[in-house]
N, C-alpha and C positions, 0 to 999 in steps of 0.2 A: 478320328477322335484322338487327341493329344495326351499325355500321361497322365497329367493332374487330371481331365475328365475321368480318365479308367481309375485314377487309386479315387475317385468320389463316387463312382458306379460302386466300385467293389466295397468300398468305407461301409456304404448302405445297404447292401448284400450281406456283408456280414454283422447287420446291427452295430457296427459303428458309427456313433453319431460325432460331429464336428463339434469340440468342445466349447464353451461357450467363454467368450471374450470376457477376459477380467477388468473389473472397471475399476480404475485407482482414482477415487473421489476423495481423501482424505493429505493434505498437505501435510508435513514433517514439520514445521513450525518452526519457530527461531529457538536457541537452547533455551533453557527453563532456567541457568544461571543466572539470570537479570529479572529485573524488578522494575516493571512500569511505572511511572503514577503522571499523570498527566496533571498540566498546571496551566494558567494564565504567561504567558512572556515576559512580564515585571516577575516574576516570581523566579522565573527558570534564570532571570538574571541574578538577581539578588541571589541565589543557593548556590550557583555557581562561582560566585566572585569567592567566596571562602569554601571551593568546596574541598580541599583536602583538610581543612581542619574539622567539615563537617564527616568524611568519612569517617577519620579518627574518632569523634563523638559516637558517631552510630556504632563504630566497632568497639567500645567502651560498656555501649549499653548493651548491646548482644552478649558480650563476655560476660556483664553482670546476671545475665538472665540466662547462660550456663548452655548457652547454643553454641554447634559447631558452626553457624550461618556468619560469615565475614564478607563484610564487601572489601572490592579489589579497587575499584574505581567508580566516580560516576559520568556518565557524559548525556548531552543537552541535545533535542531538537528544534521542530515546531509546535510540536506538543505540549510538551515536557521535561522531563528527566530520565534518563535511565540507568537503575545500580546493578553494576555488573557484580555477582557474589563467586565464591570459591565454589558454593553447592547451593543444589535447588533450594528454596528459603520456604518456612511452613508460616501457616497460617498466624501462628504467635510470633514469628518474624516479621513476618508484612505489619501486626499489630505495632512492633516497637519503630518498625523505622516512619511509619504513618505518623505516630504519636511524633516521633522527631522533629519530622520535618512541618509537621502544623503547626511545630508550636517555634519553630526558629525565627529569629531577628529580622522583621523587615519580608516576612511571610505575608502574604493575605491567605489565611486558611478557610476563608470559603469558596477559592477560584484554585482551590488544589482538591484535586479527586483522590477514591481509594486507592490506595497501590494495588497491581493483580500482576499476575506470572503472564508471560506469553501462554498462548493456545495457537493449537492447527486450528484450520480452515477445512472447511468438509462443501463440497459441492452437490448441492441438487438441485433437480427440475420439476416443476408440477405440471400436468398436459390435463386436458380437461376443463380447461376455462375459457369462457367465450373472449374474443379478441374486442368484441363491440358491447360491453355489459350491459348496457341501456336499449330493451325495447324501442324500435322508428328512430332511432338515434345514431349519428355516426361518428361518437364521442367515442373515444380509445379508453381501453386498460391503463392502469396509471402506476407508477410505483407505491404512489396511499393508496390505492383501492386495494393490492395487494397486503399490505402494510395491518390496513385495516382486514380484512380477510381470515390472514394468520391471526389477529389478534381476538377474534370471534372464535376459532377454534382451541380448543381445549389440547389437541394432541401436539399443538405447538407454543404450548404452557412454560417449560423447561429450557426454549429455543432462544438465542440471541444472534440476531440479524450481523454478520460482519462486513455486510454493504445494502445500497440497496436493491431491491428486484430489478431486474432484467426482466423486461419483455418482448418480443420476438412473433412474430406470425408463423405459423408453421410451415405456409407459402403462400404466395402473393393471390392468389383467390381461395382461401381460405378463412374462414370468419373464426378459427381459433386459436386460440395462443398459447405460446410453451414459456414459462415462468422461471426463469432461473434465479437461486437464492444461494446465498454463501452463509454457511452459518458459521461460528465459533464450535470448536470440537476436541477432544484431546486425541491422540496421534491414532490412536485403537480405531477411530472413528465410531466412537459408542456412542454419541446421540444420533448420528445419520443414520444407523443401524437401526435406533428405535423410528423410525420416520419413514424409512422406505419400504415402498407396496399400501402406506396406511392412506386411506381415501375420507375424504371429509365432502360434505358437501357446498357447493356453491350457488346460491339459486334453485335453479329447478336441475342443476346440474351434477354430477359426484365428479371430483378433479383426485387427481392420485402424485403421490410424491416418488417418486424414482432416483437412483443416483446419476451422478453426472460427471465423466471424466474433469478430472480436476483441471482448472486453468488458471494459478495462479495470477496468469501474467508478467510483462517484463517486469525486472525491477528496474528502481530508478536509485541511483548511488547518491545519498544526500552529503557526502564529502566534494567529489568533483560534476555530479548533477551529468550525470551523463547514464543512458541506458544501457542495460544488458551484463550488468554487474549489480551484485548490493555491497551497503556500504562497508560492511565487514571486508572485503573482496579488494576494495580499492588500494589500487598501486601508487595511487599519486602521496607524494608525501606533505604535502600540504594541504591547504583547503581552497576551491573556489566560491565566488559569491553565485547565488541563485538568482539575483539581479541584474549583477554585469558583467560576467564571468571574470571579474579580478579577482589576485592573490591574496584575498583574505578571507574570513569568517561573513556569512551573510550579517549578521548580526551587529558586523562591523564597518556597511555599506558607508555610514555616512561620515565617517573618517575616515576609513580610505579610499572608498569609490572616487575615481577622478570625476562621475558624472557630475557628485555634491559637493565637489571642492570650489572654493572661488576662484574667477581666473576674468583677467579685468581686460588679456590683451586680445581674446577675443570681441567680434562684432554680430552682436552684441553681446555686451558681459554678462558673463556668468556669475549670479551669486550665491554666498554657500546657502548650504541646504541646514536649516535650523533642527536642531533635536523637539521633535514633537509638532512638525509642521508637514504636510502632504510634500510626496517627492513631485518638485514640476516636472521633471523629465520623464522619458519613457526608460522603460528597462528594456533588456537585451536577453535574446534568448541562448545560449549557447551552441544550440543542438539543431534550430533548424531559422536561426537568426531571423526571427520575429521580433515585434516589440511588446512583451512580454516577458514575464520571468521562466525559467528553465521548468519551473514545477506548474505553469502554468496549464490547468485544464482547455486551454482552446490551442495547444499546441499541438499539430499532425501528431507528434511523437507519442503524446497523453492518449488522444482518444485511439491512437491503434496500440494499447498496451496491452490490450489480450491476443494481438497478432504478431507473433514473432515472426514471421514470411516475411511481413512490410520492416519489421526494423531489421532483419538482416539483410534485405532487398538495398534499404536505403543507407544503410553504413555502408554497403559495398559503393554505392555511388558516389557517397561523402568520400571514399577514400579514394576511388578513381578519378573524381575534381582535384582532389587533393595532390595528385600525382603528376597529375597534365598538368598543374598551375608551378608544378615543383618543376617539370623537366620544361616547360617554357620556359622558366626564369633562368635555366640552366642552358638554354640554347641562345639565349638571349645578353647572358654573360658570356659564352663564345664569339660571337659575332661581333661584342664589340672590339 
């Protein structure tokens, strides 16, 4: 018998019990200095094109209304906007810069939502539901049937969904299934605290809500579109496109992408790519050079984003190719 057996004999001898694994199911979330609001793409252009005259406005009307809440900057995604401020911004903050920005020049204020603060992410799992819901039927669990589910029970009243359900078998001859849900949380993780151990019923079934080591997942850097950094994080001092990995703004594809430029000396000629007409070409993917865009959902890279193993597996590769193609070239300029 080897040591660790003897100090668990003796652990138990002496009513030592082995402590129990702490689960860190609640994410750190992004800082609370910024202000979301998500919008339409005609909109997030338009507020952009003048947007440091529109910070100066919004910090005009904040002073007027005797708040220490300043923004510093704003910058754009595919979403929407985001204002980065000095300090967390309260309720009567978000009211003024809403009001602002609904009502600006060249706005469509019904394809702009509420502003909100970031939130963590809180991770759990429900066990206890059948994998086959349907009685003689070999129709699957679905993410609406779950969907719908939650939405029958009352103890998930207060909850907002921050993706959809996952669902999983428990194991491959097993007719049950383990449920995984991401809710919206703040850092404390006080609503997954109200949630876990509470059991509801399913059918003729009771299913129970438990925590679940948290898995963010990779992130994806929406500056140079590359994984296993976010964008904050990014070293590159410029921007790449998410369509053809050029040196610009994706936003800005169709002026500088060489894909949509006109070029007459090829066969056959290229023509340019019209503002407000489907791109004919395919797009490029950066990262695992598909034809596809980088942020693309059918790219290897996307669907294993909750497996860090495989992206740090496959950068190591990306960069061992990378090395051989470097010292070929390098052997190959000797020899001549």
């Amino acid at each position: 018998m080897n040591a660790k057996k003897i100090n668990q004999v003796n652990n138990i001898v002496n009513g030592q019990s082995k402590p129990k694994p702490c689960i860190k199911m609640t994410t750190k979330g992004p800082s609370r200095k910024q202000i979301i609001i998500p919008m339409s793409s005609d909109n997030v252009s338009s507020f952009m094109k003048n947007s440091s005259s529109n910070v100066a406005n919004i910090n005009r009307q904040l002073r007027n209304a005797k708040t220490d809440v300043l923004v510093d900057y704003v910058q754009s995604d595919n979403t929407g906007i985001t204002i980065i401020t000095n300090k967390a911004a309260q309720q009567s903050d978000l009211s003024i810069i809403d009001q602002y920005v609904k009502n600006s020049n060249n706005i469509n204020s019904l394809q702009v939502e509420d502003s909100r603060l970031p939130k963590s992410k809180s991770y759990l799992k429900i066990i206890g539901i059948l994998f086959y819901p349907h009685p003689n039927s070999q129709e699957k669990l679905t993410s609406a049937n779950i969907e719908t589910i939650l939405q029958q029970n009352h103890i998930f009243d207060n909850v907002s969904l921050a993706s959809r359900p996952r669902i999983i078998k428990v194991s491959p001859k097993s007719d049950m299934a383990i449920v995984w849900i991401d809710i919206w949380d703040v850092q404390s993780g006080h609503n997954a605290k109200l949630l876990i151990n509470r059991c509801f019923n399913v059918g003729n079934y009771i299913a129970t809500v438990r925590g679940a080591n948290m898995n963010p997942g990779v992130p994806q850097c929406k500056n140079c579109w590359k994984w296993y950094h976010s964008t904050f994080l990014c070293r590159m001092q410029g921007a790449k496109c998410v369509k053809c990995n050029g040196p610009h703004k994706s936003e800005h594809h169709r002026e500088f992408g060489w894909c949509c430029k006109a070029n007459a000396k090829i066969n056959p000629p290229r023509l340019e790519t019209k503002k407000g007409k489907p791109y004919p070409h395919l797009f490029k993917c950066s990262n695992y050079k598909g034809d596809y865009q980088a942020d693309s959902n059918i790219c290897p890279f996307w669907r294993h984003r909750f497996n860090r193993e495989w992206h740090v597996k496959k950068y190591a590769e990306i960069r061992e190719n990378r090395s051989q193609s470097v010292c070929s070239e390098m052997n190959g300029m000797s020899n001549q």
